[in-house]
C-alpha positions in Angstrom: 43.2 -52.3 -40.5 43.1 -49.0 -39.0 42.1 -48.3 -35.1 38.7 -47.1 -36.7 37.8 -50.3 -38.6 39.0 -52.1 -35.6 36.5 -50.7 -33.2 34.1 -51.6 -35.8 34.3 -55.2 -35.9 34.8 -55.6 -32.2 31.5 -53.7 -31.9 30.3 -56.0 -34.6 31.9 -59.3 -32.6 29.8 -58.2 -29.0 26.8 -58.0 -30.9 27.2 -61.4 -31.9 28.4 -62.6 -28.3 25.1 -61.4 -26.8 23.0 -62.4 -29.7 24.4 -65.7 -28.4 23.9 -65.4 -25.2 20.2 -64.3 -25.5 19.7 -68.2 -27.6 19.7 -67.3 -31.2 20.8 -69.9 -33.1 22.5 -67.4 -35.8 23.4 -64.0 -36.0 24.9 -61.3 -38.8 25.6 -57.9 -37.2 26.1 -54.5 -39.2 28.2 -51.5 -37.9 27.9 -48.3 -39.8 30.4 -45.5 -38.7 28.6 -42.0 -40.8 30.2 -38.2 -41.1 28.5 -36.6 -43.2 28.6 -32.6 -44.4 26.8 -30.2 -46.7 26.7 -26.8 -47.7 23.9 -24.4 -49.4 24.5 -21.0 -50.8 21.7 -18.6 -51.7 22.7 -14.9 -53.7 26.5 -15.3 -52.9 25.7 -15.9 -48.8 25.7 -19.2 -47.0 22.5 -20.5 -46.7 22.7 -23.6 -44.6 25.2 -25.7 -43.4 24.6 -29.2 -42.3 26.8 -31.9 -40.2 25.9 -35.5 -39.1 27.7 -37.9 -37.4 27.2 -41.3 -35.5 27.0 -45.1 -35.2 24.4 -47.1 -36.5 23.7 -51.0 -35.8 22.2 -53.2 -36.6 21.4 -57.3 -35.6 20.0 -60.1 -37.5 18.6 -63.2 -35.7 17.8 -66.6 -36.3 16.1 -68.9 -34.7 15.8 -72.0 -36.1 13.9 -70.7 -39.4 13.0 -67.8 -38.2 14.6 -64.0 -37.9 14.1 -60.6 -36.7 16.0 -57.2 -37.1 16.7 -54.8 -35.0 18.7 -51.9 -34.6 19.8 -48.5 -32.6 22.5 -46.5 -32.9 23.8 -46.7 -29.0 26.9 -48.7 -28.4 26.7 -49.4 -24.6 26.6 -53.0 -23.6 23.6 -53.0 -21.9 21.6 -51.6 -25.1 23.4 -54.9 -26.9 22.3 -57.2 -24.6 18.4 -55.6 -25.1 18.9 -55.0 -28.6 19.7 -59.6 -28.6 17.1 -60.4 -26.2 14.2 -58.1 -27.7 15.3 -59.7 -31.2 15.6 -63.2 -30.3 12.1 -62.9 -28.6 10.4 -61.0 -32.0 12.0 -64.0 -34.0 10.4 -66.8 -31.5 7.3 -65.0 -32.5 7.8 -65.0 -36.4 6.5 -67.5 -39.1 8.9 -70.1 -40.4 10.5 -69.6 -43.7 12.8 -72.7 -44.6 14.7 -70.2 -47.2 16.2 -68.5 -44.4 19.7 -68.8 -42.7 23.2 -68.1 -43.0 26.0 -68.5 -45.6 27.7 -71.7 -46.1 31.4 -71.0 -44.7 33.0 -72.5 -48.0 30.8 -69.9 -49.7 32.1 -66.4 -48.0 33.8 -64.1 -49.8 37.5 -64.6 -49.6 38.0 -60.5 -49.6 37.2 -58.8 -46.8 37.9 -55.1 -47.7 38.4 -52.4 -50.5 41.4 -51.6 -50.8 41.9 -52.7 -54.0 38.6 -50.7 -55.5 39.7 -47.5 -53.5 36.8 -46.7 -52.7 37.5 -43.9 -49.7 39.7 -40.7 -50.5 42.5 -40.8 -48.3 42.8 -37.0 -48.4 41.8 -35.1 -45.4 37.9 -34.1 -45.3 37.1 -31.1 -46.7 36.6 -28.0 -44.4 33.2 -26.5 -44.2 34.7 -23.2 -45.8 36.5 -25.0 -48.8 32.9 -26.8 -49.6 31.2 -23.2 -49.3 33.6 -21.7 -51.6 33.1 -24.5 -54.2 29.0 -23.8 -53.9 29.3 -20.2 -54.3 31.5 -20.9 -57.3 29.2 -22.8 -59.0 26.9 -20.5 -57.9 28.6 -17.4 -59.6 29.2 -19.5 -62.9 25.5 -20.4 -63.4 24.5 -16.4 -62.8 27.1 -15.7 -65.5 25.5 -17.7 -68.2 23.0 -14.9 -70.5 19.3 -15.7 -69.2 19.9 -17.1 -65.7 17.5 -15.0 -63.8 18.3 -16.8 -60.3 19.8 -19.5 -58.5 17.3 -21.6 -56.8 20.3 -24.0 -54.8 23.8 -24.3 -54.9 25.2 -26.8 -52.8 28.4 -29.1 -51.8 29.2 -32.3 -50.0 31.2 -34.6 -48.8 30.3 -37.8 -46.8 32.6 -40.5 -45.2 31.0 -44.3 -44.3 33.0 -47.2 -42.7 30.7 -50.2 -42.8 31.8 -53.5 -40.5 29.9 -57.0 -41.2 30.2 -59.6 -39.1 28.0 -63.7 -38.6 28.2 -66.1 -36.8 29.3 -68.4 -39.9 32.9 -67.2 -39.7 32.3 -63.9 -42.0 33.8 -60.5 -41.0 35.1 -58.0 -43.1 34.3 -54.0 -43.5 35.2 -51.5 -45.8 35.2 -47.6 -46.2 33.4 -45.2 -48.9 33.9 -41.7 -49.1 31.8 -39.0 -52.2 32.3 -35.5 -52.5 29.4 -33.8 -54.8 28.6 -30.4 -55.8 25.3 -29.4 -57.6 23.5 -26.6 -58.9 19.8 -25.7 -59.9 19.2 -22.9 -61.7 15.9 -20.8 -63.2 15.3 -18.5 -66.2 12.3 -16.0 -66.9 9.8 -15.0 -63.9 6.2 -16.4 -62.8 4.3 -18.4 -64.7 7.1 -18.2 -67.5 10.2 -19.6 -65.4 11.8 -23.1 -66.0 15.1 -25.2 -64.6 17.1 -27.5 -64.9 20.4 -28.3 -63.0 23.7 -30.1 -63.5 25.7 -31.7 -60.2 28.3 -34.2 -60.3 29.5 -36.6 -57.8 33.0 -38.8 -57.0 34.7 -41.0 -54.5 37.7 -38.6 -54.6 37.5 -35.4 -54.5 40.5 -35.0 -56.8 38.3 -36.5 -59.5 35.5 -34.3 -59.3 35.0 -31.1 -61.9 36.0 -28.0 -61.3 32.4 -26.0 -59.7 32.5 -23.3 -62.3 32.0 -26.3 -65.1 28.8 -27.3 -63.0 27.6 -24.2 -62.6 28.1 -23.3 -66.2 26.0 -26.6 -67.4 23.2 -26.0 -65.3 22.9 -22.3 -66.2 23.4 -23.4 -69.7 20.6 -26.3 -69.6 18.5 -23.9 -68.1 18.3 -21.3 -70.2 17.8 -23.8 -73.4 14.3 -24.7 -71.4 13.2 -21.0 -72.2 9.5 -20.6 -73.9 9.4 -24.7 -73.4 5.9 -25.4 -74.4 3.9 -28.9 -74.6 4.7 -31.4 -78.0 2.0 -32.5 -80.2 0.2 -35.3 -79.4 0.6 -38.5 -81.1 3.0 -41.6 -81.9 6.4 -40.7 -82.1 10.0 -41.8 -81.7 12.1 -41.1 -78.3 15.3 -40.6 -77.3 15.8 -40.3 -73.7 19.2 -38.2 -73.2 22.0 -40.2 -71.3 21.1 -37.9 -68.1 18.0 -40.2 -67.3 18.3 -43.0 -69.5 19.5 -45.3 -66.6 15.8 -44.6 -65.5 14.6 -46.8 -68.4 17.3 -49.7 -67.6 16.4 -49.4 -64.1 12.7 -50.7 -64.7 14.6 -53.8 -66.1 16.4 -54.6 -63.4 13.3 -53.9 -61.1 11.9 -56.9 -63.3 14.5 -59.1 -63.0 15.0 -58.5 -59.5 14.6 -61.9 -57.2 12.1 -59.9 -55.0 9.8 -59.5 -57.7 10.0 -62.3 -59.3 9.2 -65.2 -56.0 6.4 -62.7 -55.3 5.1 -63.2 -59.7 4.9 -59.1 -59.7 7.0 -59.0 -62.9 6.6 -58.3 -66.4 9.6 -60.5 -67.0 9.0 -63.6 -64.9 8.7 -65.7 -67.9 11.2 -64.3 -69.9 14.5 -66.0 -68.6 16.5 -67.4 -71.6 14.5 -65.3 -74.3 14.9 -62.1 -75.9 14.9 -58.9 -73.7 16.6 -56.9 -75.4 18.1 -56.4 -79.3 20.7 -58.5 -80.6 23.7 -57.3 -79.7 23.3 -55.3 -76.5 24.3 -56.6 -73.3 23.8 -55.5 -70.0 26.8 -56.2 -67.2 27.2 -55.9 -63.7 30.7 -55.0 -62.8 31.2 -54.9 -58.7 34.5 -54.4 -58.9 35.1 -51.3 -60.6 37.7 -48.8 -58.5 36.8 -45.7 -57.5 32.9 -45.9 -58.1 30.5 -45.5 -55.6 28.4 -48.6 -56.4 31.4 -51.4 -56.0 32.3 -53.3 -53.1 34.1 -56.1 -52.3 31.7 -58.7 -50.5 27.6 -58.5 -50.3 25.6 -58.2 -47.6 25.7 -62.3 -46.6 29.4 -62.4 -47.1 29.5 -64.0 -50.0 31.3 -62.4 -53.2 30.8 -60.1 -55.1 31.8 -60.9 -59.3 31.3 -59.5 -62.7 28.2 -60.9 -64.9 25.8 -60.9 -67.3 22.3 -60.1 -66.9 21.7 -59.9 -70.3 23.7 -61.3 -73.3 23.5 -60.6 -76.7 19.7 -59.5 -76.0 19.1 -62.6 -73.8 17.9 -62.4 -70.5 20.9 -64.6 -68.3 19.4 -64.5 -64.5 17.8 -62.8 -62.2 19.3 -60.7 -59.1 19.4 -62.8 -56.0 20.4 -63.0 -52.7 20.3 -66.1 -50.8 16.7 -66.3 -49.5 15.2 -65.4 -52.8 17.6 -67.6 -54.4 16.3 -71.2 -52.4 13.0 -70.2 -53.0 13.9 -70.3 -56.9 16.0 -73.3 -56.5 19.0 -71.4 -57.2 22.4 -70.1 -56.5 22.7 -66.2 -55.0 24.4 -63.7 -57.2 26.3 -62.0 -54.2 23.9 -59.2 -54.4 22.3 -59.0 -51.1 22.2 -55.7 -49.8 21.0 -54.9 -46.7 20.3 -51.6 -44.2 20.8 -51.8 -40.2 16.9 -51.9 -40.0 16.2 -55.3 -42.3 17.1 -57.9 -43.5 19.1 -58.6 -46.6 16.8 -57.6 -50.0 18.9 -58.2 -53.4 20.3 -54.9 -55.3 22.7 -54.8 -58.4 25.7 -52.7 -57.8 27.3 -51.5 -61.2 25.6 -52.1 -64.7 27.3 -51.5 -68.1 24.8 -51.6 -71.1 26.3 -52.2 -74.4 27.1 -48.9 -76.4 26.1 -47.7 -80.1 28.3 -46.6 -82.8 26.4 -43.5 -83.6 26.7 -40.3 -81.4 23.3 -38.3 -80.0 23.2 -35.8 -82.3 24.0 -38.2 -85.5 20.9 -40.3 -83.5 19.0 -37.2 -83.5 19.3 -36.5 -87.2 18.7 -40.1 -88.6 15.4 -39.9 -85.9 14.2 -36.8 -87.7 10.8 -35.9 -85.6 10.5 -36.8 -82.0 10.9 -36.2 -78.5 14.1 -35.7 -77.1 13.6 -36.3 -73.0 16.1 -34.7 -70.6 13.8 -35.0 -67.7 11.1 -36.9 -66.4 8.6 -36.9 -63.1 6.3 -38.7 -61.6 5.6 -42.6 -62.6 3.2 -44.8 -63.2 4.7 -48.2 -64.1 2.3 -51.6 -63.5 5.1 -54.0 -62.6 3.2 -56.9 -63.6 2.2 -56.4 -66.8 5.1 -53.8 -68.3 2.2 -50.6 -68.4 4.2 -47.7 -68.3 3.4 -43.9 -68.3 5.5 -41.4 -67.2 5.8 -37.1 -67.4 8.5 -35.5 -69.1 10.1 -32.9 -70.5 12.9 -31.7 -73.0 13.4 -31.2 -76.5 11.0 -31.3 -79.7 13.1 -32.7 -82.9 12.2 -31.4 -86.2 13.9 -32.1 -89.0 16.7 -34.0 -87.0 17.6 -30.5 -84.8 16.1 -29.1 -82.0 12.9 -27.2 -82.4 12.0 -25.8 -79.3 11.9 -26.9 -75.5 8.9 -29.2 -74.3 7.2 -29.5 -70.9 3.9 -30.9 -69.4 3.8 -33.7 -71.6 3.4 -37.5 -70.8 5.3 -40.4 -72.9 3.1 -44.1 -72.9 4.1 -47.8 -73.9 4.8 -51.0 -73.0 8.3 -51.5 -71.3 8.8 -55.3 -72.9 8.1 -53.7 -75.9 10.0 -50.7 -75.4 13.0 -52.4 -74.2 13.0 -55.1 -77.1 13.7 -52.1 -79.6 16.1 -49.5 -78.0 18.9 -48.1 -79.5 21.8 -46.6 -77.8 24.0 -43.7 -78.8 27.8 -43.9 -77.7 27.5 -40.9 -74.8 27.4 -42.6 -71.3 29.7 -41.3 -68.4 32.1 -44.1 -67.9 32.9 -42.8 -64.2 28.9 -43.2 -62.8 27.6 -46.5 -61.5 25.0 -47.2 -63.8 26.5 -46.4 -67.6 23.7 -46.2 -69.8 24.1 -43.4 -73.1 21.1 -41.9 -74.8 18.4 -44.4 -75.6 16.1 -44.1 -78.8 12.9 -46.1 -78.1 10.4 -46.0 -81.4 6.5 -45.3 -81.6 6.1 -44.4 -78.1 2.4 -42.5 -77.2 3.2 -38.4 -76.3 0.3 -36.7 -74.8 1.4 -33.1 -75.5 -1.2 -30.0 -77.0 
């Protein structure tokens, strides 16, 4: 454990001394160490350049079955000791909830960091002038693509977190994450006629991450195939939603399956446990454990840990997401995916999901589709999380005769997401290296409100 990490769980440790002191029955603290940087570039000069750093904490009480949170980001003893008493007295004042309390010891998580998921670059930070120079070189490889009138943003980062958890149960353990990223938004024709699109990738190394003139070149090149985009007809129609957003699809199934929703009945899936969710052969994994992505981690925000499973087998909906409050109140066991800020308390959240992939590729999926929409972009939402409504905007590619016929925009796409779900086909493209690896998604007879 380095000097660094060290600090951090004696911070973590007073926080639970004075939580003690002020009468709470239980306590979890939550240290969060932050540097952050970011650069912007704007027609080859530095725009803006941005650096945060600092402590946040944050403390958890119980008493009896009750809790508060609170949290600051001062360090000083005296602001612990406030920070305890002003929580213990807010949780006095809360309603009783026999779900909550603390891990059973036996239960915690036998690892206690990540140094087997290298998950932090042990290269030196970047500079602020080596970020700048990767921005203005994705900048300069975007202009170069034919058709790119502009540049709307380029930009580079890099942030470094060391978390520290620590309860009165026994747990403590703490871990460091580092991502670099670079990105690039880019804009073709002028006034009423311009469109964008952009391209940005992101890593835990920095060794891993492309070069910035491939970025740049993709989002000048995806930009300037959005040129004369125009709205689709209107009608019922297959749709493919390109890899690039189709993790926005699986998203609103595990937003259903989520423990939250489903002890509060606001999900379309609440009765669907141990029936068809999706087709035959398609599962959906979560994988915590994966090195070098920025969703894994060792342990969960209770201490307990963190494993691979299966939220949907074969098509069959396995379990829900749970932490260990929304977990008693189904009569259950937690996943080990509570997940928690310094502001709250713990809330559960999946960390990396793997959807089964197809054997065909997008473009053979594109030809066997024939006529459709191919969607490379979407905005705004309007999802009914109880009954599976969904309506969404988008934008992206009309298919005629199995090719692309021209770019679409200003149209919206309409179904039912238990339906839609129960019927998707995936292509073979996902990104292996991003936390959610979903490919292109062919959903048919969705409604497109277009011309």
């Amino acid at each position: 454990m380095s000097d660094r990490e060290t600090d951090l769980a004696a911070l973590a440790g007073a926080m639970l001394e004075a939580a003690r002191k002020a009468g709470a029955d239980g306590a979890d603290a939550l240290v969060v160490d932050g540097t952050s940087l970011s650069v912007d570039v704007l027609n080859r000069r530095l725009e803006q350049a941005e650096r945060a750093e600092g402590v946040e904490i944050g403390l958890r009480v119980l008493v009896g079955r009750r809790q508060a949170s609170v949290s600051a980001s001062d360090t000083r003893a005296e602001t612990l000791r406030e920070m305890a008493e002003r929580a213990v007295g807010m949780a006095r004042l809360a309603p009783e909830d026999a779900t909550l309390g603390l891990a059973d010891p036996a239960e915690l998580s036998a690892l206690r960091d990540a140094d087997a998921l290298d998950l932090a670059d042990p290269s030196d930070d970047p500079l602020p002038a080596a970020l700048e120079e990767a921005a203005l070189r994705a900048e300069a490889a975007a202009l170069g693509v034919a058709g790119v009138s502009q540049v709307q943003s380029a930009s580079a980062g890099f942030s470094r977190r060391r978390i520290h958890l620590a309860a009165t149960n026994g747990f403590s353990g703490g871990y460091a994450r580092t991502s670099h990223g670079v990105s690039c938004v880019a804009i073709t024709g002028e006034g009423l006629r311009m469109e964008r699109d952009y391209f940005g990738e992101s890593r835990t190394h920095g060794a891993d991450l492309p070069d910035p003139e491939e970025i740049g070149r993709i989002a000048g090149e995806r930009t300037v195939a959005r040129a004369g985009a125009r709205k689709p007809p209107t009608g019922a129609y297959s749709v493919v939603y390109h890899e690039r957003i189709s993790s926005g699809l699986i998203g609103h199934l595990l937003a259903a399956t989520n423990g939250s929703a489903i002890v509060r009945g606001a999900s379309w899936a609440r009765n669907l446990l141990g029936e068809e969710m999706l087709p035959k052969g398609i599962s959906l994994t979560e994988e915590p454990h994966r090195p070098r992505v920025g969703g894994s981690r060792p342990f969960d925000a209770e201490g307990l840990p963190t494993r691979a499973r299966e939220i949907v087998a074969d098509g069959v909906l396995r379990g829900w997401t749970l932490d260990l409050a929304t977990a008693r109140r189904l009569g259950l066991a937690s996943t080990g995916n509570a997940a928690r800020g310094t502001g709250g308390p713990p809330s559960p959240s999946v960390t990396n999901v793997t959807l089964t992939q197809g054997a065909q590729s997008l473009e053979e999926m594109l030809r066997e589709m024939g006529q459709g929409l191919l969607i490379t972009s979407m905005i705004g939402s309007s999802v009914n999380a109880t009954t599976g409504d969904y309506s969404r905007g988008a934008s992206g590619f009309w298919i005629e005769g199995g090719e692309i016929a021209y770019p679409v925009n200003e149209c919206t796409v309409a179904g039912n997401l238990g339906d839609m779900l129960r019927t998707i086909r995936p292509a073979n493209d996902a990104r292996t290296h991003l936390s959610h690896v979903v490919p292109s998604l062919l959903v048919e007879g969705l409604t497109i409100a277009g011309a």
